[in-house]
ZAMAR-166513 format. One record per residue: residue in one letter; residue number from 1; chain; x, z, y of N, C-alpha, C in turn. Coordinates in steps of 0.001 Angstrom, whole numbers. Example, Ala and Ser with C-alpha at 12.3 -4.5 7.8 and 13.67 -1.06 7.14 Angstrom:
BEGIN
rest|nr|kette|n.xx|n.zz|n.yy|ca.xx|ca.zz|ca.yy|c.xx|c.zz|c.yy
A|1|A|13190|7800|-5690|12300|7800|-4500|13200|7800|-3300
S|2|A|12850|7080|-2250|13670|7140|-1060|12900|7870|30
***
This chain:
BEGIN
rest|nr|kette|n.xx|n.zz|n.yy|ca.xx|ca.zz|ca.yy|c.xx|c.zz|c.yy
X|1|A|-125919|-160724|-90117|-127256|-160530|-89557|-128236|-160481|-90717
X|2|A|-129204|-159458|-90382|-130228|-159401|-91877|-131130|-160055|-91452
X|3|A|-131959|-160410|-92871|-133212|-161398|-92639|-134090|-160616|-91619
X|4|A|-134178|-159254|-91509|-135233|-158851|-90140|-134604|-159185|-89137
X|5|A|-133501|-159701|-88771|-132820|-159955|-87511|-133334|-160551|-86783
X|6|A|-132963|-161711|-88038|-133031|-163093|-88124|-134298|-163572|-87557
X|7|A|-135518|-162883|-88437|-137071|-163482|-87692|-137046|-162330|-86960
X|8|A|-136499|-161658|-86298|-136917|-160715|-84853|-136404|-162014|-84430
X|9|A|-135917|-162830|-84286|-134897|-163521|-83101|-135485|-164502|-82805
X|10|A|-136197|-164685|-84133|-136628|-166508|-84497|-138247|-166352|-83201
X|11|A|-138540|-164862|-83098|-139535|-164797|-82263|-139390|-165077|-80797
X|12|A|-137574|-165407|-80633|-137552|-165490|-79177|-137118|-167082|-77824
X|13|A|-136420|-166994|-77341|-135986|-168245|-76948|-135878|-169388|-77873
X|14|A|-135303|-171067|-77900|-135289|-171690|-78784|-134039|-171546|-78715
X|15|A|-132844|-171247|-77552|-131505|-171247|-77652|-130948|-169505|-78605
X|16|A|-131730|-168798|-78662|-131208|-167412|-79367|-131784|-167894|-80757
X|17|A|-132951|-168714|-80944|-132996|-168870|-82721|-131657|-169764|-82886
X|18|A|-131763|-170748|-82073|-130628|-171467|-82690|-129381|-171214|-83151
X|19|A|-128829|-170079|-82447|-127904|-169209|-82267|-127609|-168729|-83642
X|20|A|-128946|-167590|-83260|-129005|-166797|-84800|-129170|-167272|-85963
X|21|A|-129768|-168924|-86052|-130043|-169899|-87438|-128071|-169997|-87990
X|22|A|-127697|-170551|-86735|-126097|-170527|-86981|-125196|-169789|-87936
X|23|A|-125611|-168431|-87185|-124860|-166943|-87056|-124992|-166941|-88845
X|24|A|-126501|-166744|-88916|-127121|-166443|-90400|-126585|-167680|-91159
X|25|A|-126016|-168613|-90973|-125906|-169727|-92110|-124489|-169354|-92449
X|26|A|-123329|-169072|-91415|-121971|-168597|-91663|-122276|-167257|-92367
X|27|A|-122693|-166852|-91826|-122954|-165260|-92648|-123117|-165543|-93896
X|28|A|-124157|-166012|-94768|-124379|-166119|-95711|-123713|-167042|-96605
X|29|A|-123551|-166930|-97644|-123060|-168018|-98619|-123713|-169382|-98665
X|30|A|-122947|-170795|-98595|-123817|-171864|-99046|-124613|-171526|-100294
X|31|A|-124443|-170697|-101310|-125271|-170748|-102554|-126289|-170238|-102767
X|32|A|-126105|-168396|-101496|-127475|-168039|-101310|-128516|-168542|-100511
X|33|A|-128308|-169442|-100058|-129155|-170104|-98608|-130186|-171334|-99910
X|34|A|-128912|-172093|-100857|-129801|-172626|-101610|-130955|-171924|-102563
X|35|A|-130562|-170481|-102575|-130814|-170035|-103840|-132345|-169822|-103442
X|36|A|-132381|-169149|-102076|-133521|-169087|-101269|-134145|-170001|-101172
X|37|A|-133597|-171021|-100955|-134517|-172323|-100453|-135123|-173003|-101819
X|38|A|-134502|-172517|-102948|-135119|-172618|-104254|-136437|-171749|-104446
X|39|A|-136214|-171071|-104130|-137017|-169670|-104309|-138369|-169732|-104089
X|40|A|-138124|-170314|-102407|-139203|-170659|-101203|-139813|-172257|-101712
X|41|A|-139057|-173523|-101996|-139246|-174268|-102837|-140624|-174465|-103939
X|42|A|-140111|-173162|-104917|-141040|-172906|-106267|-142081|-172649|-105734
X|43|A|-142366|-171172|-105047|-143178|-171173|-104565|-144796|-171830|-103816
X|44|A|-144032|-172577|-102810|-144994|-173320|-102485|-144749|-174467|-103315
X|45|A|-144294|-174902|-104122|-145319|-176084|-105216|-146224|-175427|-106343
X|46|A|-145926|-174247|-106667|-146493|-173671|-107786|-146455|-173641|-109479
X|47|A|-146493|-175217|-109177|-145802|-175845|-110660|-145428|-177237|-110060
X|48|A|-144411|-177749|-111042|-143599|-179164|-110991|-142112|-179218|-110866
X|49|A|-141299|-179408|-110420|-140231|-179710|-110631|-139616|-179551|-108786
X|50|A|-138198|-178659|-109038|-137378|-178668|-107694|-136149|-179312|-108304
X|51|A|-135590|-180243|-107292|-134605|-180904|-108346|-133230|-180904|-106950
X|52|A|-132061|-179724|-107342|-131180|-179401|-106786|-129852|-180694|-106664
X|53|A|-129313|-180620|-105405|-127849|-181669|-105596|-127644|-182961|-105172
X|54|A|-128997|-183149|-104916|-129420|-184582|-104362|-128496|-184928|-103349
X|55|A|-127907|-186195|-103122|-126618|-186500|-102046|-127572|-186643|-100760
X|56|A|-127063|-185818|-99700|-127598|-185613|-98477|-127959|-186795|-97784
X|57|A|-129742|-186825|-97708|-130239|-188155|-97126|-131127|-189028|-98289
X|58|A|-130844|-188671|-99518|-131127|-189502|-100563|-132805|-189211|-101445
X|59|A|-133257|-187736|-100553|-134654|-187806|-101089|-135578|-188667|-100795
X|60|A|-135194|-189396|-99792|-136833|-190168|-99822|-136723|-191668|-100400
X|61|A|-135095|-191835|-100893|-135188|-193089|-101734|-135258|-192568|-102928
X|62|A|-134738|-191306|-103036|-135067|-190914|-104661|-136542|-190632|-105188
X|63|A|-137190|-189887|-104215|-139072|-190117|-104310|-139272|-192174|-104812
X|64|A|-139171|-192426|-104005|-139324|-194160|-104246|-138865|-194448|-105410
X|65|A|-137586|-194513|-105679|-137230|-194885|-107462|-138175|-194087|-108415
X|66|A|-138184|-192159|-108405|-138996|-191943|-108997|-140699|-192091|-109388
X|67|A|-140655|-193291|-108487|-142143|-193609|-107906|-143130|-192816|-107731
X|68|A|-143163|-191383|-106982|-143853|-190737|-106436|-143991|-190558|-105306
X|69|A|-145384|-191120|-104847|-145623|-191211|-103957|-146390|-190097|-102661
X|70|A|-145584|-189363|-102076|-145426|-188229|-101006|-147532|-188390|-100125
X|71|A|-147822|-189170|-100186|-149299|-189396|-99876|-150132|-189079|-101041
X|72|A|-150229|-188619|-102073|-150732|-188455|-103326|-150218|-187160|-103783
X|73|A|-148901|-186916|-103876|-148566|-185736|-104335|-147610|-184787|-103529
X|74|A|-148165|-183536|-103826|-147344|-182038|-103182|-145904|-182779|-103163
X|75|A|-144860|-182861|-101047|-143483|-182836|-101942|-142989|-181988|-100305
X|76|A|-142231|-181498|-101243|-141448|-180811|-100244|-139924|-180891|-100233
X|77|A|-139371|-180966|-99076|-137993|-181689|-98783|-137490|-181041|-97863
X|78|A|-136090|-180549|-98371|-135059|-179914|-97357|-133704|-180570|-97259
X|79|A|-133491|-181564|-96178|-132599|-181790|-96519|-130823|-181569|-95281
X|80|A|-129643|-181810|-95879|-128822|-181798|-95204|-128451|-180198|-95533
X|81|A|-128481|-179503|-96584|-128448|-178588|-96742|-126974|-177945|-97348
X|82|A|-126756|-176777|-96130|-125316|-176657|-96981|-124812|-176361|-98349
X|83|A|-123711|-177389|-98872|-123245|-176981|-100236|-122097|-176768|-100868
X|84|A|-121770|-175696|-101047|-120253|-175086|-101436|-119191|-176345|-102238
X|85|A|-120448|-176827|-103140|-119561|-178011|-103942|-120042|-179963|-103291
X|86|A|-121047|-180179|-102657|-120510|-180771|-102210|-120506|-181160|-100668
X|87|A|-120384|-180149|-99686|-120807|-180321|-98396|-121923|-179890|-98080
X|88|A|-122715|-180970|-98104|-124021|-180486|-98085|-125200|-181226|-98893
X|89|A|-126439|-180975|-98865|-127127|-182235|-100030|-128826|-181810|-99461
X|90|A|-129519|-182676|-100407|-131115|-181766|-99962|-131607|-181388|-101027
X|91|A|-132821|-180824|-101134|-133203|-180470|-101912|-135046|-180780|-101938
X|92|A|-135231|-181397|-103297|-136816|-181724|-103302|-137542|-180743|-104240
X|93|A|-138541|-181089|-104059|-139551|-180343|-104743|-140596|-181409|-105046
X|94|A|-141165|-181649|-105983|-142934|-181923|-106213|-143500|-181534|-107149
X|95|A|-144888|-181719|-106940|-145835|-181121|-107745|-146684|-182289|-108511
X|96|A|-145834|-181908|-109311|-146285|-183193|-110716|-145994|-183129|-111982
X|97|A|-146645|-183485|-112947|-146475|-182985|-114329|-145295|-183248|-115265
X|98|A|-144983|-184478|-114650|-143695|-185128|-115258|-142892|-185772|-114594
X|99|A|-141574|-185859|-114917|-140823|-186420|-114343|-139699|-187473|-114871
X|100|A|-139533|-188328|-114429|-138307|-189408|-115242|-137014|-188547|-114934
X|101|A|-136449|-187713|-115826|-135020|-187835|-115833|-134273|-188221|-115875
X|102|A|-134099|-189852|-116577|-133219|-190848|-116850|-133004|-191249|-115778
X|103|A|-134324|-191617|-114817|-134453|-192592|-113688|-133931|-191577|-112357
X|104|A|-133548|-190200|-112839|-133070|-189311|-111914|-131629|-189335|-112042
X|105|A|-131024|-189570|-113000|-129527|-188948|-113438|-128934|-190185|-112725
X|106|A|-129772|-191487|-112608|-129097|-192186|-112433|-128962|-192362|-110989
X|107|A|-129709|-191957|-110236|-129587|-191874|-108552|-129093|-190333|-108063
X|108|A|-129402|-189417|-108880|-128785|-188547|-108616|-128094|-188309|-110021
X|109|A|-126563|-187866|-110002|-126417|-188133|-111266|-125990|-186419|-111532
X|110|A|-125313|-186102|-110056|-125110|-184435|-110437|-126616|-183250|-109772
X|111|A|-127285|-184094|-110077|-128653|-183040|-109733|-128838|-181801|-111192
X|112|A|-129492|-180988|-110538|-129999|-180021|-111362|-131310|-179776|-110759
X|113|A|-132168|-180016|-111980|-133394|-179747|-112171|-134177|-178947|-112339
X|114|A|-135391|-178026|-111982|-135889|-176948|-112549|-137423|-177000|-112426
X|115|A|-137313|-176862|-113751|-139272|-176729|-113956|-139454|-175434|-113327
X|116|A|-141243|-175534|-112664|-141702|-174487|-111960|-142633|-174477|-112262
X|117|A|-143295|-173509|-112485|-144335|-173165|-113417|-145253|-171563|-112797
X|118|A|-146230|-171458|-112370|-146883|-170539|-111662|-145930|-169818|-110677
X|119|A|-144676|-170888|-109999|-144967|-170588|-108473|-143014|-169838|-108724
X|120|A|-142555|-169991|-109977|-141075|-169502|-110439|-140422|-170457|-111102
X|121|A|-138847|-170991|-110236|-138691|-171982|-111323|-138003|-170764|-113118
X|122|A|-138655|-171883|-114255|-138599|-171069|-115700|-137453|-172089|-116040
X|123|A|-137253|-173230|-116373|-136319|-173199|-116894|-135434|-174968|-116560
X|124|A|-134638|-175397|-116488|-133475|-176285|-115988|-133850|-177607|-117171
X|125|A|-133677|-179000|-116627|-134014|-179965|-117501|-132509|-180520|-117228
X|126|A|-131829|-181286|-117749|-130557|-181622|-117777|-130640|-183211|-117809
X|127|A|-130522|-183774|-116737|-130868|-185416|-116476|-129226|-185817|-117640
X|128|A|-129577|-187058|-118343|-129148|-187485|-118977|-129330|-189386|-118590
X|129|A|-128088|-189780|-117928|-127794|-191780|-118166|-128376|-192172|-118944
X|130|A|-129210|-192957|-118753|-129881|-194034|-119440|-128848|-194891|-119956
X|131|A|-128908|-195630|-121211|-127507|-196133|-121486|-127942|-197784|-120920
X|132|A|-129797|-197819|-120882|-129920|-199334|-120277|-130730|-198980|-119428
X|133|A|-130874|-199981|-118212|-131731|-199914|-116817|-132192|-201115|-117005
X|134|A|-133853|-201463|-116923|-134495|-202367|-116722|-135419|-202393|-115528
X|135|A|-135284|-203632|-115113|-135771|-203993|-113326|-135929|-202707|-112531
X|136|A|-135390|-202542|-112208|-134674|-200633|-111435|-133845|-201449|-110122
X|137|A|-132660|-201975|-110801|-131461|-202176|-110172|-131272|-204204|-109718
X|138|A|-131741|-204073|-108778|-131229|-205894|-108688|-129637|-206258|-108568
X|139|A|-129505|-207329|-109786|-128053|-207887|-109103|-127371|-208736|-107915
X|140|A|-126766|-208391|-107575|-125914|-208743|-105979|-125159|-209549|-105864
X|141|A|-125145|-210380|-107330|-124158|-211138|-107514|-125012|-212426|-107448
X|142|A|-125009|-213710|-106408|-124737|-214502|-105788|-124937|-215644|-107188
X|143|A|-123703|-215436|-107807|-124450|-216823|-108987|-124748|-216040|-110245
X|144|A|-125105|-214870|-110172|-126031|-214510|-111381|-127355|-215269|-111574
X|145|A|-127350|-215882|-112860|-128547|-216270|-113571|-129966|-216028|-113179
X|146|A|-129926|-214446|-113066|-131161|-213509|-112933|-131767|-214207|-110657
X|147|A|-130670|-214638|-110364|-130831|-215034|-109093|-131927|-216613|-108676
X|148|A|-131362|-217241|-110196|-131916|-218339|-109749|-132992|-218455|-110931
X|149|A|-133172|-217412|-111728|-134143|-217643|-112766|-135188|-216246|-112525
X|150|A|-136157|-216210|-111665|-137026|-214835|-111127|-137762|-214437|-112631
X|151|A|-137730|-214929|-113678|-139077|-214490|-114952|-137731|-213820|-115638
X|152|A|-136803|-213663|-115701|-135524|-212615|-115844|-135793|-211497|-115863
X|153|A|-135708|-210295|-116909|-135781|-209170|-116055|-133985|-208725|-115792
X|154|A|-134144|-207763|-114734|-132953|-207377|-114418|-132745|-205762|-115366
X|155|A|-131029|-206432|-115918|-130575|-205523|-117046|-129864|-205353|-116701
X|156|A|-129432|-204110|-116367|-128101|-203554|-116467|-127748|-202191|-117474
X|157|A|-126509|-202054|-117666|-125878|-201124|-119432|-125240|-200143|-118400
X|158|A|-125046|-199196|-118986|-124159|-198010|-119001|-122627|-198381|-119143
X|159|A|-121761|-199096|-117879|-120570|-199355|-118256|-119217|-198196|-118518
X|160|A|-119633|-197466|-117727|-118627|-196110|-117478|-119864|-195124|-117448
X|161|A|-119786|-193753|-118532|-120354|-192783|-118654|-119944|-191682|-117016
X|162|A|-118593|-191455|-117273|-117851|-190419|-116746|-118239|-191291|-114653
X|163|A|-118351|-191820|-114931|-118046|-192443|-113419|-119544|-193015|-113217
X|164|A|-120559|-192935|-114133|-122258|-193533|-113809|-122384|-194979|-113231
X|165|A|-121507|-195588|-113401|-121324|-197302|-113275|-122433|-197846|-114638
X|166|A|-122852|-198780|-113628|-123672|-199827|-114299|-123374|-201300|-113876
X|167|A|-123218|-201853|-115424|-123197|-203295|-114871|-124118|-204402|-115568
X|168|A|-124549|-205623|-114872|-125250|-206515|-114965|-125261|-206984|-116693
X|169|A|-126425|-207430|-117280|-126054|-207507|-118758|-125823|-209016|-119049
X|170|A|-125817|-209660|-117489|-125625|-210979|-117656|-124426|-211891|-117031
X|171|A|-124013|-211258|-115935|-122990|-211309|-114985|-121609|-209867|-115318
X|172|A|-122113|-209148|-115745|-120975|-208161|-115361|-120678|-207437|-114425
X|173|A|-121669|-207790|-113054|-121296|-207839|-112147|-121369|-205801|-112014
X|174|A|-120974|-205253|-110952|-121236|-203749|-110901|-122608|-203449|-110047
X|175|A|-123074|-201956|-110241|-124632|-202400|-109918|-124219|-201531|-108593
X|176|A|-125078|-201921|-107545|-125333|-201115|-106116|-126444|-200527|-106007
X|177|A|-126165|-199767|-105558|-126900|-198311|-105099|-127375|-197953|-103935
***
């Protein structure tokens, strides 16, 4: 089905869009549907950052870690979106000048990033592990130190690169997510 189909259809019943939303999602590739939704994405932010791969469900805690706050700044969010590699995922957008990559790689660790810049994303930022996390991550561990001593900050290291494990710099303990 072609995209004129598609919005001829979308003009009609809610059971024939639904239909045809279907029809058009099998039809098409998971990659072009993202590629679009990238596209459409850039667009309406104009400039800032669309950040691809996000595990389905995980933008609006990933807004929160990145501490941007959706009442203050442009964000736009698609999520549950189909994905060839991993099922499915969402995809964000905001409009903001900068962004923590560290504090991204580590909640999303296989995201891909893309600066957008008059309304096209120009070019891909490559989130890179922080090798240390400070007060980010609380430990879960029960007789950790940091539990019964609050003027602590909470540290956790880069234990496993390949696998994005973090553990406690005082306990050991593994960090949750």
């Amino acid at each position: 089905m072609s995209m004129s189909e598609l919005n001829a259809s979308a003009a009609t019943t809610p059971e024939v869009k639904t239909q045809a939303t279907a029809t058009a999602t099998h039809a098409v590739a998971a990659d072009e549907v993202n590629d679009l939704t990238l596209t459409r994405l850039a667009a309406v932010l104009g400039r800032g950052y669309v950040i691809e791969h996000v595990p389905a469900g995980g933008s609006l805690s990933l807004l929160n870690y990145l501490k941007i706050d959706p009442s203050e700044e442009t964000v736009v969010i698609a999520t549950n979106v189909a994905s060839r590699a991993a099922g499915h995922e969402d995809l964000l957008g905001v409009r903001v000048d900068e962004i923590d990559t560290d504090m991204l790689a580590l909640f999303a660790p296989h995201a891909i990033i893309a600066r957008v810049e008059e309304g096209k994303p120009v070019r891909t930022v490559d989130p890179v592990l922080p090798a240390r996390v400070v007060n980010t991550i609380r430990c879960v561990n029960p007789g950790c130190v940091t539990q019964t001593e609050p003027y602590l900050d909470q540290v956790f290291v880069l234990a496993d690169k390949n696998l994005g494990e973090y553990r406690c710099e005082y306990c050991s303990a593994a960090a949750q997510f």
